[in-house]
Legacy VTK file of the C-alpha trace (Angstrom):
# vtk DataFile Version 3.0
C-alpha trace
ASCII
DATASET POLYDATA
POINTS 124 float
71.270 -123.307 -57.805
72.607 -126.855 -55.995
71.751 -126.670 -52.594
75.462 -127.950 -52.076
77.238 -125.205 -53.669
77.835 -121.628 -52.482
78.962 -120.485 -55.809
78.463 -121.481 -59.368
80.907 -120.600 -61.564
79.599 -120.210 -65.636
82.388 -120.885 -67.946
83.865 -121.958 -71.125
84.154 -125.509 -70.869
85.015 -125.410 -74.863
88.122 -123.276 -74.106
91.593 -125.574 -73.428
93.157 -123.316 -71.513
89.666 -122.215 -69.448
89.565 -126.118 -68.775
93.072 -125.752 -67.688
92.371 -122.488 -65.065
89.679 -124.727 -63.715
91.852 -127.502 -62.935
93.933 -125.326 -61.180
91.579 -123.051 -59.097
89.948 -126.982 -58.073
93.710 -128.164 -57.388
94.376 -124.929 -55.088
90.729 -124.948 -53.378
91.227 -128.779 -52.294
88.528 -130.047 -50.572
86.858 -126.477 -50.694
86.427 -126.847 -54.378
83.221 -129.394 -53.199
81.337 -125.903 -52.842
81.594 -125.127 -56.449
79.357 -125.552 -59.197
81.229 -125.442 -62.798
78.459 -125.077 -65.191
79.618 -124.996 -69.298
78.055 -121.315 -70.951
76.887 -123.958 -73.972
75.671 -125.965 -71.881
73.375 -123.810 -69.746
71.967 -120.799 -72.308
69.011 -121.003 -70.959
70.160 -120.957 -67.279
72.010 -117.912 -68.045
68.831 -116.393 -69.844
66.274 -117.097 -66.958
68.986 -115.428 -64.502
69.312 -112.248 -67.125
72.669 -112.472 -68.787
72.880 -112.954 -72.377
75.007 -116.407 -72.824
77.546 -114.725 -75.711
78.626 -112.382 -72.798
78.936 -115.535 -70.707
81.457 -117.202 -73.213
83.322 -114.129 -73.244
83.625 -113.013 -69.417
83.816 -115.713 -66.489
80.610 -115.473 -64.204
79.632 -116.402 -61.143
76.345 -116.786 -59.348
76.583 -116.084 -55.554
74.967 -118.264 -52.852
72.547 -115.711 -52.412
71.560 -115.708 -56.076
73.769 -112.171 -57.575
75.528 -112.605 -60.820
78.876 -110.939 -61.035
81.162 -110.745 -63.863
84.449 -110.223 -65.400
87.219 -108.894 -63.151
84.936 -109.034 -60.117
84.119 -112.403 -60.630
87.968 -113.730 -60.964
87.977 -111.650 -57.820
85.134 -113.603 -55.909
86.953 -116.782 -57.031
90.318 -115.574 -56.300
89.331 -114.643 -52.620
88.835 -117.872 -51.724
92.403 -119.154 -52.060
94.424 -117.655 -49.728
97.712 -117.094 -52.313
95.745 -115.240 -54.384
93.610 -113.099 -51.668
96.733 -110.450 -52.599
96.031 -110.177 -56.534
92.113 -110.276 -55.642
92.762 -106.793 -54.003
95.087 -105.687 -56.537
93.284 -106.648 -59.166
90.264 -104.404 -58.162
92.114 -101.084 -57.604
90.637 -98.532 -59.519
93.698 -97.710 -61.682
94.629 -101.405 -62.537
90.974 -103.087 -62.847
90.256 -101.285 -66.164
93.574 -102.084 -67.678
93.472 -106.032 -66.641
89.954 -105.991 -67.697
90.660 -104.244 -71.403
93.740 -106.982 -71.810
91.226 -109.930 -70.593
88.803 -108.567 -73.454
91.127 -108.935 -76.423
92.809 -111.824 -75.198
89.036 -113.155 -75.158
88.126 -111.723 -78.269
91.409 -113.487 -79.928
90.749 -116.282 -78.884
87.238 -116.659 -79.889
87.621 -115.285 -83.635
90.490 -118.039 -84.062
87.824 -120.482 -82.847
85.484 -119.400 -85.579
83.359 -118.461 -82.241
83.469 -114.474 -82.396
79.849 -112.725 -83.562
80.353 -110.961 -86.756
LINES 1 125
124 0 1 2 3 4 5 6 7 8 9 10 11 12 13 14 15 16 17 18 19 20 21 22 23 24 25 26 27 28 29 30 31 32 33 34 35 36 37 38 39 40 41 42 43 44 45 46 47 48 49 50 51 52 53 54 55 56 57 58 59 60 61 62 63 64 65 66 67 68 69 70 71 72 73 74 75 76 77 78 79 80 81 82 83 84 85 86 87 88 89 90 91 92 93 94 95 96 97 98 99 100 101 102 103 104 105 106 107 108 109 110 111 112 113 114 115 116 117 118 119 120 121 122 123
């Protein structure tokens, strides 16, 4: 990992609308964006491989690699990301109660699923 980053932050740079979230999360994080490494899934397979996670799962879950070298995924990782900006430290915590993480998480996977057949970009 950069020695200037505390997290890196595996995602799909192919995506318009992931491009989007990223410009957003960067605009709210100001100058505490610097700390974060965007890294593209296509970009960085074998990144992803030597750190054990399978790069299709990358493309269709956000990760994140912590400063101390954990990868976390899906909901949790949004979490991680969203506890950094202090708007969204509420919906960090709501989003990882037990009876709404599941749900959220099910709706993220066939929004991501959607999104990837229509790309031509879904496994079959």
């Amino acid at each position: 990992m950069p020695s200037k980053t505390s997290i890196n932050i595996f995602y799909d740079a192919q995506c318009p609308l992931c491009r989007k979230e990223r410009l957003r999360y960067e605009r709210w994080l100001g100058h505490e964006a610097d700390d974060i490494g965007w890294l593209d899934v296509s970009e960085n397979e074998q990144t992803l491989r030597d750190k054990g996670a399978d790069p299709a799962m990358a493309l269709r879950s956000l990760h994140i690699e912590t400063a101390q070298g954990e990868l976390i995924e899906g909901i949790d990782a949004y979490r991680v990301l969203m506890r950094r900006i202090s708007l969204l430290v509420p919906v960090a915590w709501i989003l990882g109660l037990p009876g709404i993480k599941p749900g959220v998480r099910a709706l993220y996977d066939r929004w991501v699923k959607r999104r990837l057949q229509k790309q031509g970009r879904w496994p079959t």
